[in-house]
C-alpha positions as CSV (number, residue, x, y, z in Angstrom):
1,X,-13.1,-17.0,-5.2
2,X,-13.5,-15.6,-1.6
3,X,-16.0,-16.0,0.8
4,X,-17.7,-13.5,3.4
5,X,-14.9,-13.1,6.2
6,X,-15.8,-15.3,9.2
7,X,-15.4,-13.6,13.2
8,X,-13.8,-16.8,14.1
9,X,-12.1,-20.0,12.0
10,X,-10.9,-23.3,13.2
11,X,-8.1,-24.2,11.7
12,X,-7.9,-27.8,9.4
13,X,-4.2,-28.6,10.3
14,X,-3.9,-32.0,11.5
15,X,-1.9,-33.1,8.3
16,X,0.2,-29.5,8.1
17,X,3.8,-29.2,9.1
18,X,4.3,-27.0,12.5
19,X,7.5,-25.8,10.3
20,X,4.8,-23.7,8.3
21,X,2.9,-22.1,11.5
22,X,5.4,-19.2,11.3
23,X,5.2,-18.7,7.9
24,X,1.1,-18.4,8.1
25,X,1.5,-16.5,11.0
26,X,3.2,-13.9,8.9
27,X,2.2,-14.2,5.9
28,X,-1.8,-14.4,7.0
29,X,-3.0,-17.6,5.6
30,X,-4.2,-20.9,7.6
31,X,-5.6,-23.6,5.8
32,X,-9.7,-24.4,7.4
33,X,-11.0,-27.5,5.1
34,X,-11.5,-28.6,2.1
35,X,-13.9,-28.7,-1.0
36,X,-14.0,-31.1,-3.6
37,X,-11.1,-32.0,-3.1
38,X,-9.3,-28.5,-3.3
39,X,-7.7,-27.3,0.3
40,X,-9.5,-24.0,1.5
41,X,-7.2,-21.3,2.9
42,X,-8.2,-18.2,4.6
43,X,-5.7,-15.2,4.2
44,X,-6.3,-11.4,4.7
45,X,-5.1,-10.5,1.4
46,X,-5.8,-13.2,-1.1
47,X,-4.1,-12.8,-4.9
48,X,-2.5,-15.3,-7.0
49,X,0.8,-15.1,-6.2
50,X,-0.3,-16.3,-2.4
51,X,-2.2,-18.9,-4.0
52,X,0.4,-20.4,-5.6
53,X,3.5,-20.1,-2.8
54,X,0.7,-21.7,-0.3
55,X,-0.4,-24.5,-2.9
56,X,3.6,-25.3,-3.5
57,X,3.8,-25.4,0.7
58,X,1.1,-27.9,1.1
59,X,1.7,-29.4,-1.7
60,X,-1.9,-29.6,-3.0
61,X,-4.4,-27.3,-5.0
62,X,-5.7,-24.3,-3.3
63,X,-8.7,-21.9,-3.2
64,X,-8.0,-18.7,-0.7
65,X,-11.1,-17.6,0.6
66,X,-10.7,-13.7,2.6
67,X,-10.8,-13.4,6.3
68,X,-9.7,-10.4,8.7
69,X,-5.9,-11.0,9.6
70,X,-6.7,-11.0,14.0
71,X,-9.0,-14.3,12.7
72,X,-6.8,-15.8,10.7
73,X,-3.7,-15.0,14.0
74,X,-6.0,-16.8,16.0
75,X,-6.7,-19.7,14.3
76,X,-3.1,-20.3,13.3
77,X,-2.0,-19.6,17.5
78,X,-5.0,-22.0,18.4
79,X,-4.1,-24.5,15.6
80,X,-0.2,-24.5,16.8
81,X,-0.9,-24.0,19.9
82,X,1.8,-26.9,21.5
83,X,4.5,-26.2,18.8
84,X,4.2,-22.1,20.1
85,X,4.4,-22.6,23.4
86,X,7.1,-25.2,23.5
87,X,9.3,-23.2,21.2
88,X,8.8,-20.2,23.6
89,X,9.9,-22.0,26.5
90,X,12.6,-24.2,25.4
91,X,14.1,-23.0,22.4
92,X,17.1,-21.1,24.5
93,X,17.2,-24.0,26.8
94,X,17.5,-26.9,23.9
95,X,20.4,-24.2,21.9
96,X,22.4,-23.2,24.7
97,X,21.5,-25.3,28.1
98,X,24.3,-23.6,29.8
99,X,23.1,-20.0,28.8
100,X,19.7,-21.0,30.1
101,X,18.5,-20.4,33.6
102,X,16.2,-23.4,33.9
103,X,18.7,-25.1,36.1
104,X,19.9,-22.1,39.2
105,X,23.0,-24.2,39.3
106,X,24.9,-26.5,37.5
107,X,27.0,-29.4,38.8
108,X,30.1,-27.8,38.8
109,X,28.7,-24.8,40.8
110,X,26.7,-27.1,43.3
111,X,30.1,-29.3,43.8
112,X,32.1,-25.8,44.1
113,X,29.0,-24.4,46.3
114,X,29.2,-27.2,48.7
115,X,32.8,-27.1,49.3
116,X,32.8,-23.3,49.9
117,X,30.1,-24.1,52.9
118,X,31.9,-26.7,54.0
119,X,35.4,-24.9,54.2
120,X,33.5,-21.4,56.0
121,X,31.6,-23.7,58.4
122,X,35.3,-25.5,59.6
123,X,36.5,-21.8,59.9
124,X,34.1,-20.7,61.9
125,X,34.4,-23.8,64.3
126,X,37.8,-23.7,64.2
127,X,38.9,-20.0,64.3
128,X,35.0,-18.3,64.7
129,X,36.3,-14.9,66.0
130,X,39.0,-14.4,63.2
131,X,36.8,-16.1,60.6
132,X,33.8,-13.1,61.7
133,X,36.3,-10.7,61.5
134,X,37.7,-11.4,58.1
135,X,34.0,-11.8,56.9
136,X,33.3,-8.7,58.3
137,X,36.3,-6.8,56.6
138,X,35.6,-8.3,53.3
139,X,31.6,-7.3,53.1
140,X,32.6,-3.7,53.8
141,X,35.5,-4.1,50.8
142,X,33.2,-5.1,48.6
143,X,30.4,-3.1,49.2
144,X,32.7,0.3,49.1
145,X,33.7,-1.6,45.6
146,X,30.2,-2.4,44.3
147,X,29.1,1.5,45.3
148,X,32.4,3.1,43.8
149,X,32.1,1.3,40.5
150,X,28.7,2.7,39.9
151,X,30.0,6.0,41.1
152,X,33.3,6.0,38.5
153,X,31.0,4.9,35.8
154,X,28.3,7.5,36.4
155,X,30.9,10.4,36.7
156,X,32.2,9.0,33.3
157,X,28.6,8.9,31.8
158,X,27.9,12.8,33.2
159,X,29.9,14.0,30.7
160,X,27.9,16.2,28.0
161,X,29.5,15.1,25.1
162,X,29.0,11.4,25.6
163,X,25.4,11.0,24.4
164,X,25.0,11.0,20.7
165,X,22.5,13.6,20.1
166,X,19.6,13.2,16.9
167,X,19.0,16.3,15.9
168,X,15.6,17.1,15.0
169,X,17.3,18.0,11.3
170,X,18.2,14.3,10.9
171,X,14.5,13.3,11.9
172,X,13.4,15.4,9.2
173,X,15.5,14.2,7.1
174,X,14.4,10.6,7.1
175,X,12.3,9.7,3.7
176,X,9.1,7.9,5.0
177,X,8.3,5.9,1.9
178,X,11.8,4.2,2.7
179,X,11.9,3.5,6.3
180,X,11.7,-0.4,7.2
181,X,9.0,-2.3,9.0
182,X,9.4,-2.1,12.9
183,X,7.6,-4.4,15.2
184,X,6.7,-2.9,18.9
185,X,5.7,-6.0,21.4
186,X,3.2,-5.2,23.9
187,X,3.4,-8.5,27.0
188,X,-0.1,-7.6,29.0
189,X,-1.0,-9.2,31.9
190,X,-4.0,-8.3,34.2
191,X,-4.2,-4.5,32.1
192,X,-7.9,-4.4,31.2
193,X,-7.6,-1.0,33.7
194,X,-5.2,0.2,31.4
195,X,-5.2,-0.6,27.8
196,X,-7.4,2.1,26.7
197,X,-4.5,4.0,27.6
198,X,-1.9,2.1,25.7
199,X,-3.7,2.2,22.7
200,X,-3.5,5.8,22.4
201,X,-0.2,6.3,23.2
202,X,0.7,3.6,20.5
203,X,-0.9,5.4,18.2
204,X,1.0,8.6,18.9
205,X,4.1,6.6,17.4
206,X,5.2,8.7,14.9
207,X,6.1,5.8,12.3
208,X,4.5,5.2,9.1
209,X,1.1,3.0,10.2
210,X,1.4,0.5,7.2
211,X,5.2,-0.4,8.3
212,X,4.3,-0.5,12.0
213,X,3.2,-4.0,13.7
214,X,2.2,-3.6,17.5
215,X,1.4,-7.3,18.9
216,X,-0.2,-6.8,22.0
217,X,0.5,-10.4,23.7
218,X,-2.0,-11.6,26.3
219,X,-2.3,-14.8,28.2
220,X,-4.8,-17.4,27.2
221,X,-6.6,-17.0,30.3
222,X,-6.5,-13.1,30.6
223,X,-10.0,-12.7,29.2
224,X,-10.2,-9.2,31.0
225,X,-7.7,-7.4,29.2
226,X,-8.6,-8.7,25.8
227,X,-12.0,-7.7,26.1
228,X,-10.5,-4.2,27.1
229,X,-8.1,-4.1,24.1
230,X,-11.3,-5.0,22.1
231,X,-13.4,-2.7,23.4
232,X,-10.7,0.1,23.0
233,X,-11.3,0.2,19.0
234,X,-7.7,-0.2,18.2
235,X,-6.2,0.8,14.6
236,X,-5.8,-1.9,12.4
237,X,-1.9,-2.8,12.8
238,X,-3.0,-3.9,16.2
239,X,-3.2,-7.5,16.5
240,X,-3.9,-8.8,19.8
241,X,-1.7,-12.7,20.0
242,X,-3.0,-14.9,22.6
243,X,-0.1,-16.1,24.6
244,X,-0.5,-20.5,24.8
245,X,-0.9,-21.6,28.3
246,X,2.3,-22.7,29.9
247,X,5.1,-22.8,32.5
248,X,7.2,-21.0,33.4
249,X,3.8,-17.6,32.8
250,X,6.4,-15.0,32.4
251,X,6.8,-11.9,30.2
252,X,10.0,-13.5,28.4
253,X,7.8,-16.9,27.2
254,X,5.2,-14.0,25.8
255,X,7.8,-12.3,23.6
256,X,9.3,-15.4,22.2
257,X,6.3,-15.6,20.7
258,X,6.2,-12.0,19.7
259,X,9.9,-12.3,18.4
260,X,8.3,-15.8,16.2
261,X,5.9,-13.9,14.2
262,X,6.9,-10.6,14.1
263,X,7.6,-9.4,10.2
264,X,9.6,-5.8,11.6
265,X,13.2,-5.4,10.5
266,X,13.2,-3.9,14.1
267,X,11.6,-4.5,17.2
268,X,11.0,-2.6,20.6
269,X,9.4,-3.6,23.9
270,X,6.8,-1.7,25.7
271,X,4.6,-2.5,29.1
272,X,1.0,-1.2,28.8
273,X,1.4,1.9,31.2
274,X,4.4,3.1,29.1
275,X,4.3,6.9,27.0
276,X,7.3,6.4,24.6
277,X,8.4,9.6,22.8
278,X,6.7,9.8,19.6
279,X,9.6,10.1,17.6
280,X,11.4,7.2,19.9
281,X,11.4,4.6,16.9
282,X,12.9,6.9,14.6
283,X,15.7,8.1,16.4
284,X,16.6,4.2,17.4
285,X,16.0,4.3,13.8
286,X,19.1,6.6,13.2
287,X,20.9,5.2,16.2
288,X,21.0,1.7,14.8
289,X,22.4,3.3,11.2
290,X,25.0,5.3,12.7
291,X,26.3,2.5,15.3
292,X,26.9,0.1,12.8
293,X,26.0,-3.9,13.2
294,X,27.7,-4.7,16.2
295,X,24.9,-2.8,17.8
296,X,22.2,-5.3,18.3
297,X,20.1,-3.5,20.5
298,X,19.7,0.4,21.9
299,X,18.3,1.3,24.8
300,X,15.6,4.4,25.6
301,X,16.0,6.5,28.8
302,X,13.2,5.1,31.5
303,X,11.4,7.8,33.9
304,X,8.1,9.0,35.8
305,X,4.8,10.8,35.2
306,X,4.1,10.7,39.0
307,X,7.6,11.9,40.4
308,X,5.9,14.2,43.0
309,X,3.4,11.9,44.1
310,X,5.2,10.8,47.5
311,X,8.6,9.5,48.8
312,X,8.9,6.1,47.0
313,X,8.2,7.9,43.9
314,X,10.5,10.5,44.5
315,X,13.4,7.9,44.9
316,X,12.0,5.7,41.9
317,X,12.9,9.1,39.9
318,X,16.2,10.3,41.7
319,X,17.2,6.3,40.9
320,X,16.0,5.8,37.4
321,X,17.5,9.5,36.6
322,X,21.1,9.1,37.4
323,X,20.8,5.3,36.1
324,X,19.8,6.1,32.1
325,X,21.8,9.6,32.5
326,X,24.6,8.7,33.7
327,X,25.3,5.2,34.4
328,X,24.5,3.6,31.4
329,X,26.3,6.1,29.2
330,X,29.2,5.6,31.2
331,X,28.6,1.6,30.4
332,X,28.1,2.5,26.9
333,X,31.2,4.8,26.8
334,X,33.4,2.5,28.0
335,X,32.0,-0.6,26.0
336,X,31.0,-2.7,29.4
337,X,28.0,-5.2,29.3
338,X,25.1,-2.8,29.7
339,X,21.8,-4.8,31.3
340,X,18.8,-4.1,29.8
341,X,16.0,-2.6,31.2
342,X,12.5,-4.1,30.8
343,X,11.2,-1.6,28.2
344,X,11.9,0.6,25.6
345,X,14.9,-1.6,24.1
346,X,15.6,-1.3,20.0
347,X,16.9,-4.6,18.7
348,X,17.5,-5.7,15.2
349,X,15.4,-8.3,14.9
350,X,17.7,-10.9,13.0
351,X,20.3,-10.3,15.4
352,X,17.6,-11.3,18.3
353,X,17.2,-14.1,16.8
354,X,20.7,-15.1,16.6
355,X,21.0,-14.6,19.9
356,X,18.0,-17.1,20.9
357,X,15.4,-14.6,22.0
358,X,14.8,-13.9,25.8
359,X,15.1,-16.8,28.2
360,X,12.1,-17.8,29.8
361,X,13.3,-18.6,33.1
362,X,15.3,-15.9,33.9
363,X,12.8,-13.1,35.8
364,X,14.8,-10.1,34.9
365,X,15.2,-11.2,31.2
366,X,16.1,-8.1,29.8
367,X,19.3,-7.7,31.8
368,X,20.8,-11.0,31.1
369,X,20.3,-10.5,27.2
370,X,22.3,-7.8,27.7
371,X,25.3,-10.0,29.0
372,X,24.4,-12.4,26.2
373,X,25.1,-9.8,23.4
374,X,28.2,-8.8,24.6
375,X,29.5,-12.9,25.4
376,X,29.1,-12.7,21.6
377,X,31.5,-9.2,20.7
378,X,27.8,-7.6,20.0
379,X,27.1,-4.1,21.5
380,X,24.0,-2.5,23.4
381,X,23.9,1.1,22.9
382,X,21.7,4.0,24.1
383,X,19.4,6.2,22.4
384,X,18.1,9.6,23.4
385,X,14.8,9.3,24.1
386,X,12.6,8.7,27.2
387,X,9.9,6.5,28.2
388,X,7.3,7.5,31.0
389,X,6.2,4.9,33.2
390,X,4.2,4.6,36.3
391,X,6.6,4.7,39.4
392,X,5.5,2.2,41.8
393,X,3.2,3.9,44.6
394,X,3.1,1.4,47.6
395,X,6.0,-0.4,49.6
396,X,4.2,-3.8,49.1
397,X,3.9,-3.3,45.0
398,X,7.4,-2.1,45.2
399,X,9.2,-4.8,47.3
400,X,7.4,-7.7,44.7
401,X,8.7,-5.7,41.8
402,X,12.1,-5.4,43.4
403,X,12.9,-8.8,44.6
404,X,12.0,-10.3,41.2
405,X,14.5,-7.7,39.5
406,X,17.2,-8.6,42.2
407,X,16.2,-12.5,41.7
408,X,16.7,-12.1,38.1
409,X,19.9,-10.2,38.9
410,X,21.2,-13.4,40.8
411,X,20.0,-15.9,38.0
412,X,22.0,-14.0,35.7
413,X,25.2,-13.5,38.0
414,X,24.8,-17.5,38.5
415,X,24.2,-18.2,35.0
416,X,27.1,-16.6,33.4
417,X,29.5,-17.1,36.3
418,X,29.5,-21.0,35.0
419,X,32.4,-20.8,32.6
420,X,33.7,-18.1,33.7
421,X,37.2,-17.8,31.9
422,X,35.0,-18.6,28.9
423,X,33.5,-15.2,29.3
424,X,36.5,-13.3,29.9
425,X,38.2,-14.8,27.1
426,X,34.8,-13.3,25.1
427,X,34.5,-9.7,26.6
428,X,37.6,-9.3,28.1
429,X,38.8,-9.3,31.5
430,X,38.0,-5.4,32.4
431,X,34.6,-6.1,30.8
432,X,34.3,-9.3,33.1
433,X,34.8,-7.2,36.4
434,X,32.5,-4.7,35.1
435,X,30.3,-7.4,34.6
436,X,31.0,-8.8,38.5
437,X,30.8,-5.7,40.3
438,X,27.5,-4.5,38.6
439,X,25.5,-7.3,37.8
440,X,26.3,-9.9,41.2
441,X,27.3,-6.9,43.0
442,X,24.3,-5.3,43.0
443,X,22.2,-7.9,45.1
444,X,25.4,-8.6,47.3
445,X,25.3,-4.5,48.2
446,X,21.8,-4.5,49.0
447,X,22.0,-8.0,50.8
448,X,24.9,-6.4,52.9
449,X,22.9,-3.0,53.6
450,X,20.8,-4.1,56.1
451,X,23.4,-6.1,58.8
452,X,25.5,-3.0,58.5
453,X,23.1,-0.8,59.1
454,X,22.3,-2.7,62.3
455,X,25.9,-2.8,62.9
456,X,26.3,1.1,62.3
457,X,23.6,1.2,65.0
458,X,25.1,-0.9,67.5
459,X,28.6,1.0,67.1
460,X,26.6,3.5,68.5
461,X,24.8,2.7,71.2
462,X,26.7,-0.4,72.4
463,X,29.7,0.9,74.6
464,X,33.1,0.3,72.5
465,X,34.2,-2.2,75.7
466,X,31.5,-4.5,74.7
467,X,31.8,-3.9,71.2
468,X,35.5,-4.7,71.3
469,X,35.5,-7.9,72.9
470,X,34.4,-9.4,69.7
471,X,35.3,-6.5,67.1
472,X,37.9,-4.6,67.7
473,X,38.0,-1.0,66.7
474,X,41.0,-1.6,63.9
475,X,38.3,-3.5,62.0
476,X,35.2,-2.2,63.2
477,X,35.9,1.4,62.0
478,X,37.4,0.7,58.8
479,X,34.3,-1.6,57.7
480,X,31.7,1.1,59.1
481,X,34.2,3.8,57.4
482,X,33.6,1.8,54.1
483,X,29.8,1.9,54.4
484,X,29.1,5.2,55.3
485,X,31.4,6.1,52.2
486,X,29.2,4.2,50.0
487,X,26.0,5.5,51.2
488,X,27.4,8.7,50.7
489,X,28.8,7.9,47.0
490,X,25.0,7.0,46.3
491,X,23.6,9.8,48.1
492,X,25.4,11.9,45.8
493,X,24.8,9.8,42.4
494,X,21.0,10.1,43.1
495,X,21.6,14.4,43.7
496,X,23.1,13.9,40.4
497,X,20.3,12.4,38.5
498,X,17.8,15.0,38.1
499,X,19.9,18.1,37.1
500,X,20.0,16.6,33.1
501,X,16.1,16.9,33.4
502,X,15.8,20.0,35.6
503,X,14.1,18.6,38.4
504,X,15.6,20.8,40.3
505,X,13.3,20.1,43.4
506,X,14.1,16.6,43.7
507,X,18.2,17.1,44.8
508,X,17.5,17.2,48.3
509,X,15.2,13.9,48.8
510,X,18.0,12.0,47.6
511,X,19.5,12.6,51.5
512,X,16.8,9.5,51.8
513,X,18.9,7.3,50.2
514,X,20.1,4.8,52.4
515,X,16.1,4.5,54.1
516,X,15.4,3.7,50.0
517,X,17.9,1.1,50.0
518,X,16.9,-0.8,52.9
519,X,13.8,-1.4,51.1
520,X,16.2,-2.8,48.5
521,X,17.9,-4.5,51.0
522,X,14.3,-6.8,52.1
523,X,13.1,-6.9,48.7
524,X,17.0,-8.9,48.3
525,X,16.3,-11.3,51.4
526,X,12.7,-11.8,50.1
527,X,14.3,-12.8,46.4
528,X,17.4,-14.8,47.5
529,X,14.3,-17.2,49.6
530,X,13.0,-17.2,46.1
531,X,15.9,-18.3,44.4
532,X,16.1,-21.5,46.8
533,X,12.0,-21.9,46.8
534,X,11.0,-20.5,43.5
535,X,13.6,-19.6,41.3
536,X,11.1,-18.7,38.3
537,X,8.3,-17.5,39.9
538,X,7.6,-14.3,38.3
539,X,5.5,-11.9,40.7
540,X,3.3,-9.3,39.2
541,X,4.0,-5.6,39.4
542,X,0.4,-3.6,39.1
543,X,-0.3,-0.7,37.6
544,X,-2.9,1.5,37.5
545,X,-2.3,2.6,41.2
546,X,-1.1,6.3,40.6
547,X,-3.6,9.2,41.6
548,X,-2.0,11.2,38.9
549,X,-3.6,11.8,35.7
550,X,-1.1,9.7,33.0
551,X,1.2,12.0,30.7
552,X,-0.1,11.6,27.3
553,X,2.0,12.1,23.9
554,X,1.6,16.0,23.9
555,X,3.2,16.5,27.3
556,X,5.9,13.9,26.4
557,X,6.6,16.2,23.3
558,X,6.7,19.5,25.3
559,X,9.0,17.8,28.2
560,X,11.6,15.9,25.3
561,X,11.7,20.1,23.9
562,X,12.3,21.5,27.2
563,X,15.0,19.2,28.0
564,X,16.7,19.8,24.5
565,X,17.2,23.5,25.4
566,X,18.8,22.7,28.6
């Protein structure tokens, strides 16, 4: 017997397991009373063969009653709503504390911290002009290594034949009626301007619409953008999940959630401003199948609608172009750890699971569950296909987006550097320096680029007399030498990046390089005062800013064909 469907149900779960939330989640049912003496459940698809798995889970006579699936998600979030959000947050922590970055430093690294500071500080009171000197030489070594390894690696990832290519014949070639259930998450925060947006280009996917689950997570309090998602008429397979309040509010707690209920064999990520290629899910599809199952998770090319809108968009594209052209095929080629970025990743979901999700705490999530899958002998491969994005349009909005990624970039350097012969014994030690130079050399570079900037300065404008009472020139020159090569090695990398795409015109901006990077460099100082202050503190990038009218799916299709022919 069923019922007219309600717009809103409370939940009667006070006497239900929380071990069964995540089955109603999935399968659609939540119990909401009782009637002579009979437990009523609502579910969106009511039959007998529900009726009677539900009535052996509660262990009590049923009678399903219908209600619209987003009711019966809400009840079930707003029912379990403690159980969610504790899972979210702790579930990495309470598996794998030492995996987790709840804690920026263990004992052992505090103890081995401490002594470090205490050793430098004697040197500098005992031997300060040496000790500068040595520290001196060292930073420039370092930095020419952090800025050489990307270059090697990029070289090796330029290569034509090093991309596996889908051809549009194997696309074709896929059976619809057969292809598996794929989830896509959708964390929102502060969106309402946008949303509209995101439902159409969702529903561009070109994936079968009853095997396709898009969660678009939003936080309890973001009234705003659920409204908007509301108001925006989305299909059906949209289900709007309303995040639990909690702490730590970040974008890794929301998928947790996502990764709890989703049903998908697969799942991807996307932000709300993204324009994924339709046929992105089916070529990660393919990718997946031909990689084999060490290949937990593949990851889409990231790039720009509004390249040409002015210099910091410019270098968002020059950087993101030689990045998922070139550098992380040249990862990918030579098996390192490749670092996620924070959209438009493929996993298998099962394997996700296995590896305990995303952790919460760590602000650049997506690049430490890289280094997870690999501590674990599993691979991250790419796909060819590209996601379009907003690139950041003001210094402010970018310098808050870059610090948390270079924060994140220090938790996970941190995090993983706690055992480390642990991890070289698991990915090997070639894969361990890879590991080093990329993922805690990448903050150190930019950390180092604004003293030696200043120093190139003074080198010349200071007369070498005064200079060489504290540096001489046998060290000076060789550190400055090392810098300059290294802006130079980038400088080139980012002339590299747009000639896979064609965009020709952008070659010469990349000359800007080292300006770009001292922008990198405050964004470093401004996340390294986080890391001490507030290590988890997860500062909001918004979007919506461009001037440029968003690509949409059609233009996405026409740039993915000319790019083929090249």
């Amino acid at each position: 017997m069923s019922h007219p469907s309600p717009a809103h149900l409370r939940a009667d779960v006070a006497d239900v397991s929380p071990k069964l939330r995540v089955d109603m989640i999935r399968r659609l049912w939540v119990p909401i009373g009782r009637d002579q003496g009979v437990r009523v459940v609502a579910a969106a698809a009511p039959d007998a063969e529900l009726a009677a798995e539900v009535s052996r889970a509660l262990a009590e006579p049923v009678r399903l009653t219908a209600a619209p699936r987003q009711v019966i998600v809400d009840a079930v979030l707003e029912g379990f709503a403690g159980p969610f959000a504790a899972e979210a947050v702790d579930a990495l922590h309470d598996r794998d504390p030492e995996r987790s970055a709840r804690s920026v430093l263990v004992r052992g690294q505090k103890i081995a911290g401490a002594l470090l500071i205490l050793v430098l500080l004697g040197l500098l009171i005992a031997f300060p002009r040496q000790t500068i000197l040595a520290l001196l030489f060292l930073c420039s070594v370092l930095f020419l290594a952090g800025t050489a390894f990307k270059f090697v690696v990029s070289l090796r990832g330029a290569r034509v034949d090093v991309v596996q290519r889908i051809s549009s014949e194997s696309l074709d070639e896929l059976d619809d009626e057969t292809l598996p259930r794929y989830t896509v998450l959708v964390p929102v925060f502060r969106e309402a301007n946008i949303v509209a947006r995101l439902v159409d280009n969702l529903g561009a996917l070109d994936w079968p619409a009853d095997r396709l689950e898009i969660l678009v997570l939003v936080e309890a309090e973001d009234d705003e953008t659920r409204t908007a998602i509301e108001g925006a008429e989305p299909p059906a397979n949209v289900t709007i999940v309303t995040v639990p309040p909690g702490t730590p509010q970040t974008k890794p707690r929301a998928c947790n959630l996502g990764l709890a209920i989703a049903t998908g064999d697969y799942l991807v990520i996307y932000d709300a401003e993204d324009v994924p290629e339709p046929d992105q899910l089916k070529k990660a599809y393919l990718a997946f199948r031909r990689g084999g199952e060490e290949v937990v998770c593949v990851q889409a090319a990231l790039n720009y609608f509004n390249a040409q809108e002015n210099l910091l968009t410019r270098m968002f594209t020059l950087e993101y172009s030689y990045w998922f052209d070139y550098m992380l095929p040249g990862l990918d080629l030579d098996r390192l750890p490749i670092p996620l970025g924070g959209t438009s990743n493929h996993f298998r979901v099962e394997a996700l699971r296995e590896l305990g999700g995303w952790d919460p705490h760590n602000v650049t999530e997506d690049a430490d569950l890289g280094i997870r899958a690999s501590a674990r002998g599993q691979r991250v491969g790419i796909v060819e296909s590209t996601t379009f994005e907003e690139a950041n349009t003001s210094v402010p909005n970018f310098i808050r987006q870059r610090s948390r990624w270079i924060k994140g970039y220090m938790q996970t350097a941190l995090v993983h550097a706690r055992h480390p012969l642990q991890l070289i014994r698991a990915i090997g030690l070639r894969s361990f320096l890879g590991f080093t130079l990329l993922i805690a050399g990448t903050p150190f570079v930019f950390l180092a680029m604004l003293p030696f900037t200043l120093a190139t300065i003074a080198s010349v404008f200071v007369p070498v007399t005064l200079l060489e009472q504290w540096f001489p020139l046998w060290v000076l020159w060789p550190a400055l030498m090392n810098f300059l090569i290294g802006n130079v090695l980038m400088v080139y990398l980012n002339m590299m990046g747009p000639y896979r795409r064609g965009a020709f015109n952008l070659v010469l901006w990349a000359l800007l390089n080292p300006v770009y990077w001292l922008l990198h460099s405050i964004a470093a100082y401004k996340a390294l005062w986080q890391l001490i202050v507030r290590p988890h503190y997860w500062e909001k990038t918004e979007h919506g800013l461009s001037d440029h009218e968003p690509i949409d799916a059609d233009s996405v299709e026409a740039q993915q064909a000319s790019i083929g022919e090249r």
